[in-house]
C-alpha positions in Angstrom: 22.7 6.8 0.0 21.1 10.0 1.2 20.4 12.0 4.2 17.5 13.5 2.5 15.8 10.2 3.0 13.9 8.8 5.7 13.4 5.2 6.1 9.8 5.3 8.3 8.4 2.2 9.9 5.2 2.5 12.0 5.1 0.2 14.8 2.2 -1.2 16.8 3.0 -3.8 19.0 5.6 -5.0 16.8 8.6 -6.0 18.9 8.6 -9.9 17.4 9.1 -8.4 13.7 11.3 -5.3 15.3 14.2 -8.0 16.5 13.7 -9.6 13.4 14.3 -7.1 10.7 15.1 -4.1 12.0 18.8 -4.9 12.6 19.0 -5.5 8.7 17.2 -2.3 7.9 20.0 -0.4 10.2 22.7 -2.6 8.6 21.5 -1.7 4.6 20.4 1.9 5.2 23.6 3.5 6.4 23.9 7.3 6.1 20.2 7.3 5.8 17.8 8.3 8.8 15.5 5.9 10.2 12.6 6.5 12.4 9.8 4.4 14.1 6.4 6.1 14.9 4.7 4.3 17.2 1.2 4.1 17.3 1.1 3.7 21.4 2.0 0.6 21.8 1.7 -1.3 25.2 4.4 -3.9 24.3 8.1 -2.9 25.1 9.0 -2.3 21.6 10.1 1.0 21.7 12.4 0.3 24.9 13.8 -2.4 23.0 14.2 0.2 20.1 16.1 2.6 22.4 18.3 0.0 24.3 19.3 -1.7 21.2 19.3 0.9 18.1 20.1 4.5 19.9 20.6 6.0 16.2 17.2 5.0 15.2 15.0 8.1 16.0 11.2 7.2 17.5 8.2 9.4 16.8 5.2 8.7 19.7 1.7 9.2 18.2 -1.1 9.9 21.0 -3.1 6.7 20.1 -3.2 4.1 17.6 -4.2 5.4 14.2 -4.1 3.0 12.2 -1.8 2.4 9.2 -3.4 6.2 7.2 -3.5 7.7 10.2 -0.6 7.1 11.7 2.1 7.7 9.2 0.2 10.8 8.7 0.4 11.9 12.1 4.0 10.8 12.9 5.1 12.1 9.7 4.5 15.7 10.7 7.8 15.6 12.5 9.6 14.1 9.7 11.6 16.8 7.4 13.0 14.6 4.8 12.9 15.3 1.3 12.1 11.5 0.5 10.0 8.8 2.3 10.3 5.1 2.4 7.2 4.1 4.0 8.3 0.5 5.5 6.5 -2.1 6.9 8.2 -3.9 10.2 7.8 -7.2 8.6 10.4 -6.6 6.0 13.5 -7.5 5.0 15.6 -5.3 3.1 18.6 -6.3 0.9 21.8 -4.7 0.2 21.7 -2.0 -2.2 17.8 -1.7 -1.8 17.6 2.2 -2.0 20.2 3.4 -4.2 17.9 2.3 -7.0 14.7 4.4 -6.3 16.6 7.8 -5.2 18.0 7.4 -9.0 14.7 7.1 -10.4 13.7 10.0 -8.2 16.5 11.9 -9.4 15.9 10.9 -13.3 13.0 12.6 -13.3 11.0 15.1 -11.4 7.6 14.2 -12.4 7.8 10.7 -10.1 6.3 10.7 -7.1 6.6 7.3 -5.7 8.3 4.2 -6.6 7.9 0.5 -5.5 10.7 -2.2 -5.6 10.5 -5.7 -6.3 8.5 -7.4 -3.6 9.0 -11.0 -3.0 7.6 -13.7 -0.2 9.6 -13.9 2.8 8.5 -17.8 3.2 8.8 -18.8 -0.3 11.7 -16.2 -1.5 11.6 -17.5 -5.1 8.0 -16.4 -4.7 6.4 -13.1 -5.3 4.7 -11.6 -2.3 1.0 -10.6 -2.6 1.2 -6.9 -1.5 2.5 -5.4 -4.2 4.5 -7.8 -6.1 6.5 -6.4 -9.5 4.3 -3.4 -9.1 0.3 -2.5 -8.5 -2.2 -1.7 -11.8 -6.4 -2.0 -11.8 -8.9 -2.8 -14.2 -11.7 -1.4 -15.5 -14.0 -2.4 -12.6 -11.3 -0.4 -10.2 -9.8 -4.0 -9.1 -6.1 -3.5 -8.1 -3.8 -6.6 -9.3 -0.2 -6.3 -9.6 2.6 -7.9 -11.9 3.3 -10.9 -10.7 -0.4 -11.6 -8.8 -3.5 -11.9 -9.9 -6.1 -12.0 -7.5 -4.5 -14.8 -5.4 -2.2 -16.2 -7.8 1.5 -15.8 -7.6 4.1 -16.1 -10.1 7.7 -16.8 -9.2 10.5 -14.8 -10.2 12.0 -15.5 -12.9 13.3 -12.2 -14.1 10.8 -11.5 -15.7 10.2 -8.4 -14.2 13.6 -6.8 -13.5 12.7 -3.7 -15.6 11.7 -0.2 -14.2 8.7 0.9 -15.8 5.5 3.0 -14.9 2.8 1.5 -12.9 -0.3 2.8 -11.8 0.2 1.9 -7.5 3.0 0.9 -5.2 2.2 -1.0 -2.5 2.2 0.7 1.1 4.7 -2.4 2.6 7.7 -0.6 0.6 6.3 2.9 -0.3 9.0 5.4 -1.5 7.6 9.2 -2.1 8.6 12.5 -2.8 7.5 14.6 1.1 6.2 17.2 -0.9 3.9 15.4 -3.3 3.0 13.4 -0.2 1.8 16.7 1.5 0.2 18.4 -1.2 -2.3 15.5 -1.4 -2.7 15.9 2.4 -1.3 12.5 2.8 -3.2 8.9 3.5 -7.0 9.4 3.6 -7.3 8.6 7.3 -11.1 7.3 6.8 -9.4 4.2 5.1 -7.5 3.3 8.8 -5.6 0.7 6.8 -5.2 -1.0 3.2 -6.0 0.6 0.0 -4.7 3.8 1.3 -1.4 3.7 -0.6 -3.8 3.1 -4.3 -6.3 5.8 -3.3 -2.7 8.1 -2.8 -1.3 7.1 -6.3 -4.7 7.6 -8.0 -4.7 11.4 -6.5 -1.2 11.7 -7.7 -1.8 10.6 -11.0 -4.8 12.9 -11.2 -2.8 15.5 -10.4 -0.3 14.6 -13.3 2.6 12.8 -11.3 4.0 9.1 -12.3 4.3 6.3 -10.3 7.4 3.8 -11.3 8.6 0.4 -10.1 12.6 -0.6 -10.5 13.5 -4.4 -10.4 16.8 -3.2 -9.3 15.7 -2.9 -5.5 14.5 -6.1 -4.0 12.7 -6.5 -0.3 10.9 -9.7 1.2 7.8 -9.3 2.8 5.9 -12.1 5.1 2.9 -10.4 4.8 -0.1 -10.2 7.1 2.6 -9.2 9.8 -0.2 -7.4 11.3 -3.7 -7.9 10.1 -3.8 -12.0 8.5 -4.8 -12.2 4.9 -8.3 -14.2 5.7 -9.5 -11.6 8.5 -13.1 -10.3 8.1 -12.1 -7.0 9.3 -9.4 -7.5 6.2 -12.5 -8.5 3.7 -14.5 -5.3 5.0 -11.8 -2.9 4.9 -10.8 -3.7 1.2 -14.0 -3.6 -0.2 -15.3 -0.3 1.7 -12.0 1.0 1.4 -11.9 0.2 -2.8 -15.6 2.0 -3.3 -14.6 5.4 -1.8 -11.6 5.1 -3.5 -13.5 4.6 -6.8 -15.8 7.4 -5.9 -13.2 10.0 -4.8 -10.6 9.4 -8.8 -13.0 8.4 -11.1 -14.1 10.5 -14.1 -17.6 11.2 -13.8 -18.9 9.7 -16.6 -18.0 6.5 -15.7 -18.8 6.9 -12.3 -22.3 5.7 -11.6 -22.9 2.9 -13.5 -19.5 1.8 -12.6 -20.2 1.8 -8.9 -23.8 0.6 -9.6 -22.0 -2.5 -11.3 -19.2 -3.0 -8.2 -22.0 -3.0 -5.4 -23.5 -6.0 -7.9 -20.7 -7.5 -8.1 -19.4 -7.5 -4.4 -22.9 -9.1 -3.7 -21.9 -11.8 -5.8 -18.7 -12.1 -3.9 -20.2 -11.6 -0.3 -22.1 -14.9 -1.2 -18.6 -16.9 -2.6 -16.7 -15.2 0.7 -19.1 -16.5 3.0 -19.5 -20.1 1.7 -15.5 -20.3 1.1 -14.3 -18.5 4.3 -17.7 -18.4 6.7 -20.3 -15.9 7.3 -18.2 -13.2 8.9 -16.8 -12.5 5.7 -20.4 -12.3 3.8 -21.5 -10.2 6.8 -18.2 -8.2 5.8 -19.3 -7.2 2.9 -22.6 -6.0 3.8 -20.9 -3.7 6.5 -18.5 -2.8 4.0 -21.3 -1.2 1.7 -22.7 0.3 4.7 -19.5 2.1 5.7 -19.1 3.4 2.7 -22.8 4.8 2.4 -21.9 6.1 5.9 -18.8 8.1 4.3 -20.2 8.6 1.2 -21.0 12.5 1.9 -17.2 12.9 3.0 -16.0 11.1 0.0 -17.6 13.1 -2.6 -16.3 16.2 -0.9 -12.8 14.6 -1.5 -13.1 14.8 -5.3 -10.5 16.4 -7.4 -11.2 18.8 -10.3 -9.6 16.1 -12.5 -9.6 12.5 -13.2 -8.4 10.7 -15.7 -10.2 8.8 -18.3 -7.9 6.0 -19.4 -6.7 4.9 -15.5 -7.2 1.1 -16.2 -4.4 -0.8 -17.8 -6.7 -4.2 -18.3 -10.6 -4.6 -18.7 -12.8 -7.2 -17.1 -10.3 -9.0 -15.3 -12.5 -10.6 -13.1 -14.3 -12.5 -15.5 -11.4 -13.3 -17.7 -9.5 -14.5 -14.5 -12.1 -16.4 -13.1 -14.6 -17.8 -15.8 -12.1 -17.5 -18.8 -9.3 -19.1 -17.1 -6.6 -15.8 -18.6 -5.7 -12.8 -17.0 
């Protein structure tokens, strides 16, 4: 392992999934530093931090910034050459970094890097944030190996390769500090979820790689701190996903592309709100709203370069929902 990484995990709150996991994290990461930023918390998780684990170094932010904001804020006082962005309901196996620092050292050109991401609960199971690695679609709808949408695959090691991917997923988020920085981290508009795609996007604009290794293996329980049928959840994702379309995609494709999404999330806002109840349609009509709002900001936000061929499947939706096939 290597000093010149930094194991980070921002905390809010989070003292139940602190005296859960954290003692594995200090256990598998030795030589490594570890740090907790704290996004002001008014539990006693950081005095639990400092009574318990004195080698584990805390970073206090002013105020709670969210997941974008936060890491960006408290990773200002972090000098490490590599990041593992690490969410506090994770646990971490033996032998879970050596893995990615090879990759890393392989070859310059990779930015960030993803392990294998299975379901704490149902450990045969892989985990919905990120599973064997994040790609998107035509339509700019992120899926990963091993989940479509909301279906899960088990593992059966069928993904215990190391290949190129297009996102990692922010609950296990290794990066390079310097391509970190000179993308000016998370976009902090986001607050939380889809930050981590919008990141790989602008690093794979900017001609970096983003890989996945099956040799490293996590287990995430998931909705540790936002739960996976949350309104707020349902308007986050979708504002979130249009500004991030708006801000990577070549131009060409752009407005009829986004035209066809706003369609399409109407569509959506109706099945949300007869399946989960009419905070989630009333979601997505904030979400479009929010991302009107930002829409002057986003466009600013636009890189000299996007690349054409992003997508590494066409019309999922409709093959996955009316077709039956992914």
């Amino acid at each position: 392992m290597s000093k010149n990484l930094a194991v980070v995990i921002l905390n809010w709150n989070g003292k139940n999934w602190l005296e859960k996991f954290l003692p594995g994290v200090v256990n598998s990461s030795q030589d490594t530093d570890i740090y907790v930023i704290d996004n002001l918390s008014t539990d006693d998780s950081i005095a639990f931090v400092e009574h318990y684990f004195p080698t584990v170094k805390i970073v206090r932010n002013s105020k709670n910034y969210g997941f974008a904001g936060g890491y960006n804020e408290g990773l200002k006082n972090i000098k490490n050459e590599y990041y593992c962005l690490l969410n506090s309901d994770v646990e971490v196996t033996e032998n879970w970094i050596n893995p990615v620092l090879d990759l890393f050292e392989k070859n310059p050109s990779i930015a960030a890097v993803q392990p294998k991401i299975l379901s704490f609960n149902h450990k045969k199971q892989f985990e919905f944030a990120g599973a064997a690695g994040g790609l998107i679609d035509n339509l700019g709808y992120p899926y990963c190996r091993g989940r479509i949408f909301d279906d899960v695959e088990e593992d059966n090691g069928q993904y215990d390769d190391e290949t190129e991917i297009f996102w990692a997923s922010g609950c296990c988020f290794f990066v390079r500090s310097k391509d970190f920085w000179e993308q000016n981290g998370f976009d902090e508009r986001f607050f939380a979820h889809q930050e981590e795609i919008d990141l790989c996007w602008r690093l794979i604009n900017s001609g970096k790689k983003i890989f996945y290794t099956g040799k490293s293996k996590v287990y995430h329980v998931g909705g540790g701190t936002l739960n996976k049928q949350s309104a707020q959840k349902t308007y986050l994702n979708i504002r979130n996903n249009l500004s991030m379309m708006l801000k990577n995609l070549p131009f060409p494709k752009l407005v009829a592309l986004i035209f066809f999404r706003l369609c399409l999330d109407g569509i959506a806002g109706i099945y949300f709100g007869i399946k989960n109840g009419f905070p989630h349609l009333w979601a997505v009509v904030r979400a479009h709203f929010g991302f009107y709002g930002q829409l002057p900001g986003t466009w600013k936000l636009r890189q000299k370069h996007q690349k054409h061929e992003f997508y590494q499947s066409k019309w999922l939706i409709f093959r996955h929902f009316l077709g039956g096939g992914q």
